[in-house]
N, CA, C and O atoms as CSV, one atom per row, in Angstrom:
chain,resi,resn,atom,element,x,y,z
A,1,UNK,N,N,-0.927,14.524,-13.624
A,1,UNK,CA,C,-0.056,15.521,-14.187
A,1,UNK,C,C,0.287,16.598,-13.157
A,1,UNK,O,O,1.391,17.136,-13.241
A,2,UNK,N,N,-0.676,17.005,-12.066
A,2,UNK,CA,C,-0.590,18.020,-11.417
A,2,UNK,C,C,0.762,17.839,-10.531
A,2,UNK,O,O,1.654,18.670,-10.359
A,3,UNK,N,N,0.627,16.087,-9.853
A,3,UNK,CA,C,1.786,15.287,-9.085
A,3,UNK,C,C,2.556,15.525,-9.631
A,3,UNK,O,O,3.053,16.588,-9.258
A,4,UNK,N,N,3.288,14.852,-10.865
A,4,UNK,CA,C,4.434,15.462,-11.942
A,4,UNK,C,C,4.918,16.644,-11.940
A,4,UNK,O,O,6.135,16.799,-11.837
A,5,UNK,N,N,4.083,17.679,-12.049
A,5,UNK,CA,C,4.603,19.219,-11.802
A,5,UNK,C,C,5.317,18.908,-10.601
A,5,UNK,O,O,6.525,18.794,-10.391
A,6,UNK,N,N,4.373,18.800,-9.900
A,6,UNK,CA,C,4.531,19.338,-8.303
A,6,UNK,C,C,6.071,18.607,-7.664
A,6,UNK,O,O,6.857,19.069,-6.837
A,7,UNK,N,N,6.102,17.429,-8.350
A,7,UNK,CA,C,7.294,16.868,-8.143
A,7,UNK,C,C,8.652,17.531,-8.528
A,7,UNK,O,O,9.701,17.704,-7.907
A,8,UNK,N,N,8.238,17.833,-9.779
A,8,UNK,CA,C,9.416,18.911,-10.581
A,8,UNK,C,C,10.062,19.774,-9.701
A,8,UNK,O,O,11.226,19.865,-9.313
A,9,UNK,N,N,8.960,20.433,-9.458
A,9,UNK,CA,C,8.889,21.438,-8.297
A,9,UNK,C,C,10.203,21.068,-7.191
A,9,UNK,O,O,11.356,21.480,-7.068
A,10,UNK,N,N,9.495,20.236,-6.600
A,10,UNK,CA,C,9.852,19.919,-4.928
A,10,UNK,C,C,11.075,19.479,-5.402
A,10,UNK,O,O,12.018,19.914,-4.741
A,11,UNK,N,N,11.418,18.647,-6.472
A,11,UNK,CA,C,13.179,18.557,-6.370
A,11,UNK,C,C,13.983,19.711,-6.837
A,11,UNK,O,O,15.186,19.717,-6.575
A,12,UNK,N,N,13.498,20.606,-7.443
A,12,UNK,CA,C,13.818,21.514,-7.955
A,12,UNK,C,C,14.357,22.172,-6.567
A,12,UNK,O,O,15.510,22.367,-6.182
A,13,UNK,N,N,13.158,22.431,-5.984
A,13,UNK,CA,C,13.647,23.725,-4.266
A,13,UNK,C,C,14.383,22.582,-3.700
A,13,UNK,O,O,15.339,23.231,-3.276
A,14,UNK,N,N,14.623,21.506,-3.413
A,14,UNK,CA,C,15.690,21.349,-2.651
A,14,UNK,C,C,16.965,21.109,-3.445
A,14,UNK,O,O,18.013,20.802,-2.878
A,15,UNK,N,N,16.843,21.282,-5.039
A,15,UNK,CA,C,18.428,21.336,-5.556
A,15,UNK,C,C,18.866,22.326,-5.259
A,15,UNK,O,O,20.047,22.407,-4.921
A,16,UNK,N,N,18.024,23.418,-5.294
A,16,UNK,CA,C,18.302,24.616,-5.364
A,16,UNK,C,C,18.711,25.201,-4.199
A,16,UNK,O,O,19.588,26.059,-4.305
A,17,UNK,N,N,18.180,24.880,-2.844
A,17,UNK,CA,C,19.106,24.887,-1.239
A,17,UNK,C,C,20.058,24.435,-1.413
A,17,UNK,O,O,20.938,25.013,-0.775
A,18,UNK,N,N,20.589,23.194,-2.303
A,18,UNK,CA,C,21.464,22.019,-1.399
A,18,UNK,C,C,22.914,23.195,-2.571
A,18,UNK,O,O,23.998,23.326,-2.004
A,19,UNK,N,N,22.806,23.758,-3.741
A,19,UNK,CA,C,23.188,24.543,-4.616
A,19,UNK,C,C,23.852,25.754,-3.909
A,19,UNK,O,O,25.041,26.051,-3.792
A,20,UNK,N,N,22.556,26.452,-3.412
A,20,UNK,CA,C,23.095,27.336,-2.714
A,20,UNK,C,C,23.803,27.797,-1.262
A,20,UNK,O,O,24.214,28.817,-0.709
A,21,UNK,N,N,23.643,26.107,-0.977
A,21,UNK,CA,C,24.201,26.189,0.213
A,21,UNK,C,C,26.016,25.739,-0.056
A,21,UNK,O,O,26.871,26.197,0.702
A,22,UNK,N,N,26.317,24.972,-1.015
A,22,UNK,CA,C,27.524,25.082,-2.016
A,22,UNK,C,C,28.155,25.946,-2.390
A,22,UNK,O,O,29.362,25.887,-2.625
A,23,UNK,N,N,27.320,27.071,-2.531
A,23,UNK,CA,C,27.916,28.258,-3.210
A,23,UNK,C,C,28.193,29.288,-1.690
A,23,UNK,O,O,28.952,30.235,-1.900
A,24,UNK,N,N,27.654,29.172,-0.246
A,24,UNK,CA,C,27.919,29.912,0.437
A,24,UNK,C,C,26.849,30.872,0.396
A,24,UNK,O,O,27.129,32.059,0.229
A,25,UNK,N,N,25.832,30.554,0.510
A,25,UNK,CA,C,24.788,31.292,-0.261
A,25,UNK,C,C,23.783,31.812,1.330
A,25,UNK,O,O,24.215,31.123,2.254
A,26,UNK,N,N,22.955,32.512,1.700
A,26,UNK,CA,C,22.673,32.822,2.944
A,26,UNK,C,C,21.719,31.993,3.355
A,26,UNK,O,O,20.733,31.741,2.662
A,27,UNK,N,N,21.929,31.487,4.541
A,27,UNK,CA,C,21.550,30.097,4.576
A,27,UNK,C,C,20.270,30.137,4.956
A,27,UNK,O,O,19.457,29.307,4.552
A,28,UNK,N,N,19.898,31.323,5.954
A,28,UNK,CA,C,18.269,31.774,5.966
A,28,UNK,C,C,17.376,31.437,4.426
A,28,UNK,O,O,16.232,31.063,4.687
A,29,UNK,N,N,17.673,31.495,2.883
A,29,UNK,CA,C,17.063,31.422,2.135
A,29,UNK,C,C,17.528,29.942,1.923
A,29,UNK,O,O,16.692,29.142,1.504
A,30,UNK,N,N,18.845,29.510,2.190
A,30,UNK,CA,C,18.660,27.798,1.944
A,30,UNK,C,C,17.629,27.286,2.848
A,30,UNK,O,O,16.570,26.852,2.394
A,31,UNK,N,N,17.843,27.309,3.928
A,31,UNK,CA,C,16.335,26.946,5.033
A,31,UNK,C,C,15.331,26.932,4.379
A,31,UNK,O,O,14.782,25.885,4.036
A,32,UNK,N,N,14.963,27.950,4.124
A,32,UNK,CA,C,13.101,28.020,2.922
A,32,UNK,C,C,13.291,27.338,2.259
A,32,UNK,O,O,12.904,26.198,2.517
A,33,UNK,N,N,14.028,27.597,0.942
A,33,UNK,CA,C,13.999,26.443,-0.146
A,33,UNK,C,C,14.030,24.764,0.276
A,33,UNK,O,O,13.526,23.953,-0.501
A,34,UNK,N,N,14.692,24.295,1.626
A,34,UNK,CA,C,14.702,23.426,1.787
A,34,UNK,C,C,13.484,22.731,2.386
A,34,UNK,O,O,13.181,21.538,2.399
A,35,UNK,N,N,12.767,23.983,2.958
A,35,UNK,CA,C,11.414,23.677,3.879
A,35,UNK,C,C,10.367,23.812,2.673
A,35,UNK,O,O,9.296,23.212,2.590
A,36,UNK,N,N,10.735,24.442,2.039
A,36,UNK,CA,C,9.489,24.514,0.858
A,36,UNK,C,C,9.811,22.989,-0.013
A,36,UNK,O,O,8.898,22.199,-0.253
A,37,UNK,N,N,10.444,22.879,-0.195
A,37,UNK,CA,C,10.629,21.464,-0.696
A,37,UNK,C,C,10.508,20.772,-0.646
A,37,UNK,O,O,10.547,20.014,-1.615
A,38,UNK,N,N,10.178,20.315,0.895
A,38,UNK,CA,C,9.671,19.081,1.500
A,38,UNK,C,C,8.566,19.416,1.966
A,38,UNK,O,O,7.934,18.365,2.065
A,39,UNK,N,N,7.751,20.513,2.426
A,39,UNK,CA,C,6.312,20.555,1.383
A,39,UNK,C,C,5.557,19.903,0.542
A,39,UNK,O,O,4.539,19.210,0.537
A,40,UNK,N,N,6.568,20.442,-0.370
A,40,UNK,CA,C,6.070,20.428,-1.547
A,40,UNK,C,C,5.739,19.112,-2.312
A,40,UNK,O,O,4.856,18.775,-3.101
A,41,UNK,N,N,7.111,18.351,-1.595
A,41,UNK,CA,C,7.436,16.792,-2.154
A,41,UNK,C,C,6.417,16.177,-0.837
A,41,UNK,O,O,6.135,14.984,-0.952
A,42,UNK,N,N,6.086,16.599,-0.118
A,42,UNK,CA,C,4.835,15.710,0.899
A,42,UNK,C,C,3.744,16.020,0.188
A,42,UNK,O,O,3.231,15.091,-0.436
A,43,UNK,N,N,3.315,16.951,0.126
A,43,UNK,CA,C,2.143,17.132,-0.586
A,43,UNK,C,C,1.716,16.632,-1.846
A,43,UNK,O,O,0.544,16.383,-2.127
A,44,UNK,N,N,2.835,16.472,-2.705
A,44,UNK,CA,C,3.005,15.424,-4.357
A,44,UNK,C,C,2.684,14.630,-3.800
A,44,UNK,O,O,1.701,14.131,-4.348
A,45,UNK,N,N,3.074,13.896,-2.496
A,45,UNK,CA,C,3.219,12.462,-2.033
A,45,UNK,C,C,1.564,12.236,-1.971
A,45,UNK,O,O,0.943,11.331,-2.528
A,46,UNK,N,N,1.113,13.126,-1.279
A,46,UNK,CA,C,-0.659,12.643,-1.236
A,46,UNK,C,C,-1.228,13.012,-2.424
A,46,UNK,O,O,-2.344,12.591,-2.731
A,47,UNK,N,N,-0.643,13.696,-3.083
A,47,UNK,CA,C,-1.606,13.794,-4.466
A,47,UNK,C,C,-1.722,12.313,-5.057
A,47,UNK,O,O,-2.721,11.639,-5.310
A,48,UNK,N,N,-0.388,12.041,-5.187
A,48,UNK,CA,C,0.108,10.889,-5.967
A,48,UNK,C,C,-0.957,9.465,-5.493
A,48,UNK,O,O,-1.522,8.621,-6.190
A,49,UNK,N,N,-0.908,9.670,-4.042
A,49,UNK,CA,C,-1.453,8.575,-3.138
A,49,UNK,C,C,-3.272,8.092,-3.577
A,49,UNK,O,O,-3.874,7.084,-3.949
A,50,UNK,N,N,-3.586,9.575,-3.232
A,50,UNK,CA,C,-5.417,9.682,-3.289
A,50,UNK,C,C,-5.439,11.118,-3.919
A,50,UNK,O,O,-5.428,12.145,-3.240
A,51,UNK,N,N,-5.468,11.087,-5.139
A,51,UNK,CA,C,-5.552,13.284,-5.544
A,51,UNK,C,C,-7.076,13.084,-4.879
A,51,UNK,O,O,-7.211,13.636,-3.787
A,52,UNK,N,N,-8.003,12.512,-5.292
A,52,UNK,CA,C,-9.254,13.017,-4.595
A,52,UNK,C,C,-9.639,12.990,-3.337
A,52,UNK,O,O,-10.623,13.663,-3.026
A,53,UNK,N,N,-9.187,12.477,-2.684
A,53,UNK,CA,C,-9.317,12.263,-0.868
A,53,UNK,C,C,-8.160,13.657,-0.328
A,53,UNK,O,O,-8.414,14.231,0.731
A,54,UNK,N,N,-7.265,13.965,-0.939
A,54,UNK,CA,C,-5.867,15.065,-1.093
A,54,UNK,C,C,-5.808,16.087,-0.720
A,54,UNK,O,O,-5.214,16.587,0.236
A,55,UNK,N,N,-6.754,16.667,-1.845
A,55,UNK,CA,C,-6.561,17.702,-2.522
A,55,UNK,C,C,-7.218,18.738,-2.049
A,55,UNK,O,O,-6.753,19.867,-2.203
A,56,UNK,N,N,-8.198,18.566,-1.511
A,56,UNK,CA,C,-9.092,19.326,-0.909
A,56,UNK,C,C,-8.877,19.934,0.824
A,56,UNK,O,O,-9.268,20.824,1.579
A,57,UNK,N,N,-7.823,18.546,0.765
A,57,UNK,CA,C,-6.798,19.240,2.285
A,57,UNK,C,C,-5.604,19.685,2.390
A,57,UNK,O,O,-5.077,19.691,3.503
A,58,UNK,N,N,-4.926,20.145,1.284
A,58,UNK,CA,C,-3.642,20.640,1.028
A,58,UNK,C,C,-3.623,21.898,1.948
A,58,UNK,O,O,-2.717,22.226,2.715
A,59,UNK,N,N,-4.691,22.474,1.741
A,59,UNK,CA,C,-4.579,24.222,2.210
A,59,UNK,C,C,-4.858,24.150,3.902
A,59,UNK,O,O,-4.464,25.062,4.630
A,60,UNK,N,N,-5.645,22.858,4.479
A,60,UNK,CA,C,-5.702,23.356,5.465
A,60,UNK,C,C,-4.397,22.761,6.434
A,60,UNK,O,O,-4.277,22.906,7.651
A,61,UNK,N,N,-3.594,22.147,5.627
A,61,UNK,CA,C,-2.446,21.926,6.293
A,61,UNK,C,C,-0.942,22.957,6.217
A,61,UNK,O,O,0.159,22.796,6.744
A,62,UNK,N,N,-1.457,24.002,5.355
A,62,UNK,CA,C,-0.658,25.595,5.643
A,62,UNK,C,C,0.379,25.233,4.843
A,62,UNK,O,O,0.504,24.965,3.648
A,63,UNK,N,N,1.432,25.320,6.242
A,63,UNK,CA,C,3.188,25.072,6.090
A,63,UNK,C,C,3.597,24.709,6.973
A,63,UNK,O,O,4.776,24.867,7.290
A,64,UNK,N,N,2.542,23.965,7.802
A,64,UNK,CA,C,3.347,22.865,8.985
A,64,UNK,C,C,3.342,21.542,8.362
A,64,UNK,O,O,2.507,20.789,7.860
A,65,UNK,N,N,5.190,21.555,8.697
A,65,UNK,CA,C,5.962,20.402,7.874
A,65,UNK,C,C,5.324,19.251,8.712
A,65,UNK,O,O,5.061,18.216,8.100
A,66,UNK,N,N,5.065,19.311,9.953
A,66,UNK,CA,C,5.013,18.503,11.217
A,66,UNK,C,C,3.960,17.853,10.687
A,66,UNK,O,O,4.196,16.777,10.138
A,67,UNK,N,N,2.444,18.397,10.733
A,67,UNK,CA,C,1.579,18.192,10.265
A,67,UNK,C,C,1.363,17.254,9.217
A,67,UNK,O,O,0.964,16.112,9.445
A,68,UNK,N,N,1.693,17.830,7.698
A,68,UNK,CA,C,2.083,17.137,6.358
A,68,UNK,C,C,2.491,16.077,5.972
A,68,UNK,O,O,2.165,15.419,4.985
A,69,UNK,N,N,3.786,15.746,7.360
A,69,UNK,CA,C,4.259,14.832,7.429
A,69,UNK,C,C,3.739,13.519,8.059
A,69,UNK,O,O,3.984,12.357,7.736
A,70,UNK,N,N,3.063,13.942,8.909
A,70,UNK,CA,C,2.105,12.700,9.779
A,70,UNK,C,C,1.162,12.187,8.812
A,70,UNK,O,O,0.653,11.068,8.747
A,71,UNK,N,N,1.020,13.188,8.081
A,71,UNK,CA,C,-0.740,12.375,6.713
A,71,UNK,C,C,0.214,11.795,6.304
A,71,UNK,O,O,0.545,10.744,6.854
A,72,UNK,N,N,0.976,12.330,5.167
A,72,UNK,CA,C,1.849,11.349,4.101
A,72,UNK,C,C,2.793,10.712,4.986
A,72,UNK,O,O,3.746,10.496,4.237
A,73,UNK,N,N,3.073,10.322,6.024
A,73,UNK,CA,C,3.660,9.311,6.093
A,73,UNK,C,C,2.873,8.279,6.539
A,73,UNK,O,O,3.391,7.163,6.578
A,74,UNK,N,N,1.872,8.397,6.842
A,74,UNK,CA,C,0.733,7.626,7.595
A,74,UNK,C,C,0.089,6.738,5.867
A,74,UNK,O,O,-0.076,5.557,5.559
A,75,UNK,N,N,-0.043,7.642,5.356
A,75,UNK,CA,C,-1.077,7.452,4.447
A,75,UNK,C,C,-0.079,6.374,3.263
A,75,UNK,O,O,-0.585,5.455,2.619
A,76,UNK,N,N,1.449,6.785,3.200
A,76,UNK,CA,C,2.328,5.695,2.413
A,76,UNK,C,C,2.787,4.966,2.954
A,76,UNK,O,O,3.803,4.545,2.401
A,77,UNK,N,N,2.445,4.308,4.315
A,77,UNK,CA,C,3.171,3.427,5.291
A,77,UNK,C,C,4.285,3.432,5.214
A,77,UNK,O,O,4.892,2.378,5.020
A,78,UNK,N,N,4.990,4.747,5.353
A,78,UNK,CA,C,6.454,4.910,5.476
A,78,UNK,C,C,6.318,4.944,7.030
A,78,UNK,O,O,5.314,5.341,7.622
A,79,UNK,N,N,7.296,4.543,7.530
A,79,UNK,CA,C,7.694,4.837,9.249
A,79,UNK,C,C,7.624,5.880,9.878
A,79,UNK,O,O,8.176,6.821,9.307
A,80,UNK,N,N,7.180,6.099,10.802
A,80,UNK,CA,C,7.283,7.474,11.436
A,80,UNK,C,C,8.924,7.917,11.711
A,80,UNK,O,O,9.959,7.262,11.584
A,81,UNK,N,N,8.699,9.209,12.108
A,81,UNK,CA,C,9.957,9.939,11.953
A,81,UNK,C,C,10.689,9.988,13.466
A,81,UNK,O,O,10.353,10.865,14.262
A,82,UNK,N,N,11.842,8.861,13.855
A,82,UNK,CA,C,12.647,8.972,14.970
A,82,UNK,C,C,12.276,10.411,15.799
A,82,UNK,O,O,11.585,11.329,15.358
A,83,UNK,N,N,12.856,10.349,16.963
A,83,UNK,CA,C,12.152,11.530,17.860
A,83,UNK,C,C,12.918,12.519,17.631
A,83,UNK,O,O,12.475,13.637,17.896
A,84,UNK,N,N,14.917,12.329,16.818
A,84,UNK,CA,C,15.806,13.487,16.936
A,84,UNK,C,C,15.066,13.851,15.486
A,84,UNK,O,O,14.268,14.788,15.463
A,85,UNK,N,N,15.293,13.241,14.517
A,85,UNK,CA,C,14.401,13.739,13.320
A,85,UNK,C,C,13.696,14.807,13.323
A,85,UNK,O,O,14.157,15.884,12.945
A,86,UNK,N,N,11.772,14.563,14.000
A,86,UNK,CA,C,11.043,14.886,14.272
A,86,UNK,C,C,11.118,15.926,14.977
A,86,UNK,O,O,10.304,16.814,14.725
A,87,UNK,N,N,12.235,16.168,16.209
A,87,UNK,CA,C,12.814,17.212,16.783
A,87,UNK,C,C,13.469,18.701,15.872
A,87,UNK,O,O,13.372,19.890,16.176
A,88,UNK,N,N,14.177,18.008,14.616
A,88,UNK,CA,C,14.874,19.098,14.061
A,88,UNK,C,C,14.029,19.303,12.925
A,88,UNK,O,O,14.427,20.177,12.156
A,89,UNK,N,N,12.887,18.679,12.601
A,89,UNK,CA,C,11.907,19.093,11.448
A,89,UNK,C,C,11.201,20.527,12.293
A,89,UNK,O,O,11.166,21.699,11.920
A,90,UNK,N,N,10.728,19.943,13.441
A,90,UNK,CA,C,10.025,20.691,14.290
A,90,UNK,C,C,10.682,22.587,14.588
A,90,UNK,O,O,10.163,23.681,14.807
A,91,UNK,N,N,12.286,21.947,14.391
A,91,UNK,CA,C,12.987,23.611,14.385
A,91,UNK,C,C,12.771,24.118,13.431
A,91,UNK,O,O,12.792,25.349,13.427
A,92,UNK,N,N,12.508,23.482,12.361
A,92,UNK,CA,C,12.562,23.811,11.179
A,92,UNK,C,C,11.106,24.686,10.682
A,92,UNK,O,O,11.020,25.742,10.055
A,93,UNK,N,N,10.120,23.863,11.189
A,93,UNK,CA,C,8.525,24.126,10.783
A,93,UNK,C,C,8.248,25.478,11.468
A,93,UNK,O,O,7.722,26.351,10.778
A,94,UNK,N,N,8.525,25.723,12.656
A,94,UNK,CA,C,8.232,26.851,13.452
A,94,UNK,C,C,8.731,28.208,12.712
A,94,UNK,O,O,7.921,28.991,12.216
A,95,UNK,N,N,10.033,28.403,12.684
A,95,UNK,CA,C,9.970,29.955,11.652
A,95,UNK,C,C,9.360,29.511,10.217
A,95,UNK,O,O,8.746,30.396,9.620
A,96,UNK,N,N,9.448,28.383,9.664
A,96,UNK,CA,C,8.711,28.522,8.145
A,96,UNK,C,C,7.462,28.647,7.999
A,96,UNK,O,O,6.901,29.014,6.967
A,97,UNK,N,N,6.969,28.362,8.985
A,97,UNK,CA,C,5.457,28.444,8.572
A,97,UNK,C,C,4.960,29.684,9.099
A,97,UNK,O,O,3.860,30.009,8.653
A,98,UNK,N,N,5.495,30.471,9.946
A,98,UNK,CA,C,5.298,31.919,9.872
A,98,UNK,C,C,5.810,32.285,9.337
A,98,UNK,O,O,5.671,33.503,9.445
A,99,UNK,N,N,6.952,31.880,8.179
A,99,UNK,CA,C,7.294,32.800,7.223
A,99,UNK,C,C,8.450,33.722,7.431
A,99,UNK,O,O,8.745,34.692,6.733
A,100,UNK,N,N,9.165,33.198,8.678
A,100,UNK,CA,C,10.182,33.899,9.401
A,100,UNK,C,C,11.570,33.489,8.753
A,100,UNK,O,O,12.635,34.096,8.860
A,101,UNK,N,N,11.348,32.476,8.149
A,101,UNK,CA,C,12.597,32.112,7.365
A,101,UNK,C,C,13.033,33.222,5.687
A,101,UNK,O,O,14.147,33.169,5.168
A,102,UNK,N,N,11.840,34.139,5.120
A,102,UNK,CA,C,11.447,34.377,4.171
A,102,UNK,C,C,11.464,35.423,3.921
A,102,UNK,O,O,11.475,36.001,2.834
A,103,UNK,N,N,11.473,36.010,5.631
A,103,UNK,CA,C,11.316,37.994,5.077
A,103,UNK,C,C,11.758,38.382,6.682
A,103,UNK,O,O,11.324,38.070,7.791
A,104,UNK,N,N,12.789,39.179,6.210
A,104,UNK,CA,C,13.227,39.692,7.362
A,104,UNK,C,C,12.679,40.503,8.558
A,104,UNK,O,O,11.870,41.424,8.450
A,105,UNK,N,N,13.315,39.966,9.925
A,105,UNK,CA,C,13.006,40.560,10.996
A,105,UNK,C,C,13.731,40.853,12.069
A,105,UNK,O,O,14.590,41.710,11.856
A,106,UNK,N,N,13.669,40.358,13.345
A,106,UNK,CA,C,14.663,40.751,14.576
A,106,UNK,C,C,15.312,39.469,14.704
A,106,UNK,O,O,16.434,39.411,15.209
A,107,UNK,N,N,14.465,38.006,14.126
A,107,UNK,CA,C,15.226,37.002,14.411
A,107,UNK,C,C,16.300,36.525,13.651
A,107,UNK,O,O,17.033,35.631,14.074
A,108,UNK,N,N,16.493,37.227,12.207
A,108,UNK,CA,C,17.814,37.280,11.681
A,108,UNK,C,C,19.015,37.831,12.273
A,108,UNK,O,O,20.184,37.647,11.934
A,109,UNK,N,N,18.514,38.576,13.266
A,109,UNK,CA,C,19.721,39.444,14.050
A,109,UNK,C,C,19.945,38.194,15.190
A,109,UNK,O,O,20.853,37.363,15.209
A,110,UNK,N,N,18.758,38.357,16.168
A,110,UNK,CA,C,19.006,37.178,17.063
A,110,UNK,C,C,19.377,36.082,16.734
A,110,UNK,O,O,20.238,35.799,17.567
A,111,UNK,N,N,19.259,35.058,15.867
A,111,UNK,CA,C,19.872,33.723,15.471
A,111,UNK,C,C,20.488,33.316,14.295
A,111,UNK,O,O,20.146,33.708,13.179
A,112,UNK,N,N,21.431,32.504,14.534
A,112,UNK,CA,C,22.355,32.493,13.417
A,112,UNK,C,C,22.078,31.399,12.491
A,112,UNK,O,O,22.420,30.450,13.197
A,113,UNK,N,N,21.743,30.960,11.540
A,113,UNK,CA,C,20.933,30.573,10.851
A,113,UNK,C,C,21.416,28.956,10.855
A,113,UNK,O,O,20.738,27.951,10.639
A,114,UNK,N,N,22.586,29.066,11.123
A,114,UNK,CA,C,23.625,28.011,10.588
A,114,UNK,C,C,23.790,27.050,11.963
A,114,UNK,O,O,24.782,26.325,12.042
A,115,UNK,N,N,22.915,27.062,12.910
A,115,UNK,CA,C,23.005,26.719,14.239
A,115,UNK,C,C,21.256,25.982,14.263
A,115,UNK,O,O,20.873,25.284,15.202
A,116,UNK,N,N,20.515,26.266,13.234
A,116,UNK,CA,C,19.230,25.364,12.809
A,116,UNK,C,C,19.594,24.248,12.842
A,116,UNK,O,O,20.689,24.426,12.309
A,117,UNK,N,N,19.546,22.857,13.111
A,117,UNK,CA,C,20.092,21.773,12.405
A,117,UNK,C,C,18.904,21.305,11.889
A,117,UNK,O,O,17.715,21.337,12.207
A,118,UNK,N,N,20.065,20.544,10.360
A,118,UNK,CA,C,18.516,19.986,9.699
A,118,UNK,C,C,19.188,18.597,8.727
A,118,UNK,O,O,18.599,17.902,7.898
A,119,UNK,N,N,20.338,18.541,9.104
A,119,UNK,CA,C,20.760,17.170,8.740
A,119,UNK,C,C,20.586,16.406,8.411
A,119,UNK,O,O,21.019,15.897,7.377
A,120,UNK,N,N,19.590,15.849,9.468
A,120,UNK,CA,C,18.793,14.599,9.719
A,120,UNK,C,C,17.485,14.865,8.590
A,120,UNK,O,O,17.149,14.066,7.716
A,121,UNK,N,N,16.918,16.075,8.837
A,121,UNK,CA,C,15.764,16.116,7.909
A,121,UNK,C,C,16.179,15.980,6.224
A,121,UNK,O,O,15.631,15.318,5.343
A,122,UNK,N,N,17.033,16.628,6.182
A,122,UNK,CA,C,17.828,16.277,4.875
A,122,UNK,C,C,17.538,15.312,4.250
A,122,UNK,O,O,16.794,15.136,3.285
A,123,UNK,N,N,18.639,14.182,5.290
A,123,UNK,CA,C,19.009,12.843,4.510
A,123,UNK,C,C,17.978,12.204,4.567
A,123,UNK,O,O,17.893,11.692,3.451
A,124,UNK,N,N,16.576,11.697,5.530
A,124,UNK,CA,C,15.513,11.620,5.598
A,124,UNK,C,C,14.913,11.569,3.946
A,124,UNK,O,O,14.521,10.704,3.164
A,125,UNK,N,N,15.104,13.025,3.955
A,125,UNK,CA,C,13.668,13.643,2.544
A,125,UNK,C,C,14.391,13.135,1.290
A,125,UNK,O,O,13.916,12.759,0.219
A,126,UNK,N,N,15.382,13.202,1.610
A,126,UNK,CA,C,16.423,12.582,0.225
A,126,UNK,C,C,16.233,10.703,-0.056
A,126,UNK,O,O,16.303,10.174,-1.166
A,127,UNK,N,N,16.066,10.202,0.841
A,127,UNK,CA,C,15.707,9.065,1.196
A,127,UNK,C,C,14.144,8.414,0.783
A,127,UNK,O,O,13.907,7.387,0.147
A,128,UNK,N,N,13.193,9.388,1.380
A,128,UNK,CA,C,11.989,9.517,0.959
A,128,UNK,C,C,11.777,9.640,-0.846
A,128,UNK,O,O,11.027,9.012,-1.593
A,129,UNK,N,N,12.534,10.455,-1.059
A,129,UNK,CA,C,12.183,10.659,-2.482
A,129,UNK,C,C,12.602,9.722,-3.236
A,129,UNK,O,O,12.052,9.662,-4.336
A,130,UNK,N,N,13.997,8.396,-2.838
A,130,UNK,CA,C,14.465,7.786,-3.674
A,130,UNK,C,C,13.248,6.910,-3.198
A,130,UNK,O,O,12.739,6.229,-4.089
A,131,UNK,N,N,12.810,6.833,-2.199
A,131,UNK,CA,C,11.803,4.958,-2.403
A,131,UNK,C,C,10.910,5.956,-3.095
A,131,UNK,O,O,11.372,6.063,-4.231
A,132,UNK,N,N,9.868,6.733,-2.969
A,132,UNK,CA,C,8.874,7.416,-3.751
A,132,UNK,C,C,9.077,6.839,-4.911
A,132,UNK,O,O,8.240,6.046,-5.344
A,133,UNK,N,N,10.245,7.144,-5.627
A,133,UNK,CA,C,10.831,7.311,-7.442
A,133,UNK,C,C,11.104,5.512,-7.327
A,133,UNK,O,O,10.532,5.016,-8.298
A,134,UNK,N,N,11.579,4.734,-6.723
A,134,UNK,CA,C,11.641,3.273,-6.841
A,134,UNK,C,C,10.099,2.993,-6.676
A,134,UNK,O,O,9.469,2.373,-7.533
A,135,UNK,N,N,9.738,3.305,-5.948
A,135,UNK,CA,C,8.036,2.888,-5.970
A,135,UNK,C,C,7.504,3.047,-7.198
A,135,UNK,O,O,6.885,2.107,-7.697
A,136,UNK,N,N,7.638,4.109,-7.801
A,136,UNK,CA,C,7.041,4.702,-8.988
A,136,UNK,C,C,5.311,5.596,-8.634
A,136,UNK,O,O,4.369,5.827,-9.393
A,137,UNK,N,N,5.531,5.915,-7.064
A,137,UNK,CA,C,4.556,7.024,-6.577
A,137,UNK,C,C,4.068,8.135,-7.810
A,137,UNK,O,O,2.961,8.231,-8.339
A,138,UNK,N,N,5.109,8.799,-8.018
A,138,UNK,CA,C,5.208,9.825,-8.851
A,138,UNK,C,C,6.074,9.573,-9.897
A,138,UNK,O,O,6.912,8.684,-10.044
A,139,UNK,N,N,5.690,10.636,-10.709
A,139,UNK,CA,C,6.488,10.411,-12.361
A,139,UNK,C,C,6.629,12.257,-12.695
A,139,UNK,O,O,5.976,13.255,-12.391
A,140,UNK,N,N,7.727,11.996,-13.392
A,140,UNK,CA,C,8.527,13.054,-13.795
A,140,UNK,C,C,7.615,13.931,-14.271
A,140,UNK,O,O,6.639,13.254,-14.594
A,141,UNK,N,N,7.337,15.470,-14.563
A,141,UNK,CA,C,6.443,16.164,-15.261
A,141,UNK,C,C,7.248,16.734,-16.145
A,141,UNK,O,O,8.177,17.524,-15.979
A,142,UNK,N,N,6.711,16.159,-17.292
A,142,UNK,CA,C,7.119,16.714,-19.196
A,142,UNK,C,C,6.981,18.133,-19.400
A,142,UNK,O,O,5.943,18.532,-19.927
A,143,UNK,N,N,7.891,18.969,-19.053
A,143,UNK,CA,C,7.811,20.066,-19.040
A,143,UNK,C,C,8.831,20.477,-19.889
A,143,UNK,O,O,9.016,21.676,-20.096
C-alpha cells in the first residue's frame, strides 16, 4: 500500500511539471517537481521490488537521482542509462539535491533555468513508468 501511495505521488509531481510547464509556469519549480518525481517513482520502484531489503535505505540515498537510479535500475534489470542520459540526469541531480532548484539564491540570477536539459530524462522516466505499470511492479493507490 505504501508503493501505491508513493506511486500516486510520483505521477502526480511529474503531471504536475509537465502541467506547469504548459502553462508557462517558472521552470525552476518545473525542474523540482520533475526531479522529485523521479525520486519518488525510483524509490516506489524498490519498494515495490524488496519493501524489506528497501526501505531501510531510502534515506540514505537523500536526493541523488544518480544514486537511486543505479539501485533501481540494477535491482529491476532495466538497462543502464546511455552516457547523454546519465549526463543530463546528472545536471539535473546536482542543484536538486542541494535543494537549489527549491529556494532561492544567486543561481537563479546566474542561470537560466530553461538551458538545464532534461529531455532525455523525461522521455526515459515516462518510459520507465509505462514498463513498471505493464509489468504490474506497482498498483494504483485507492485513495
Amino acid at each position: 500500500m505504501v508503493a501505491g501511495s508513493m506511486y500516486a505521488k510520483d505521477k502526480a509531481f511529474l503531471g504536475a511539471a509537465m502541467l506547469l510547464r504548459q502553462k508557462d509556469g517558472y521552470e525552476f519549480v518545473v525542474l523540482h517537481l520533475l526531479c522529485q518525481g523521479i525520486e519518488v517513482a525510483l524509490k516506489d520502484l524498490l519498494l515495490a521490488i524488496d519493501y524489506d531489503k528497501f526501505k531501510p535505505k531510502l534515506e540514505k540515498f537523500g536526493h541523488d537521482l544518480l544514486k537511486v537510479t543505479d539501485v533501481a535500475t540494477s535491482a529491476a534489470g532495466i538497462p543502464a542509462l546511455r552516457p547523454r542520459v546519465r549526463a543530463e540526469l546528472e545536471s539535473l541531480s546536482q542543484p536538486y539535491s542541494r535543494h537549489i532548484l527549491r529556494y532561492g539564491s544567486g543561481y537563479d540570477i546566474l542561470v537560466d533555468p530553461k538551458t538545464i536539459s532534461n529531455r532525455l530524462v523525461l522521455r526515459r522516466m515516462i518510459a520507465l513508468l509505462r514498463v513498471v505499470e505493464r509489468k504490474g511492479l506497482v498498483h494504483r493507490a485507492v485513495i
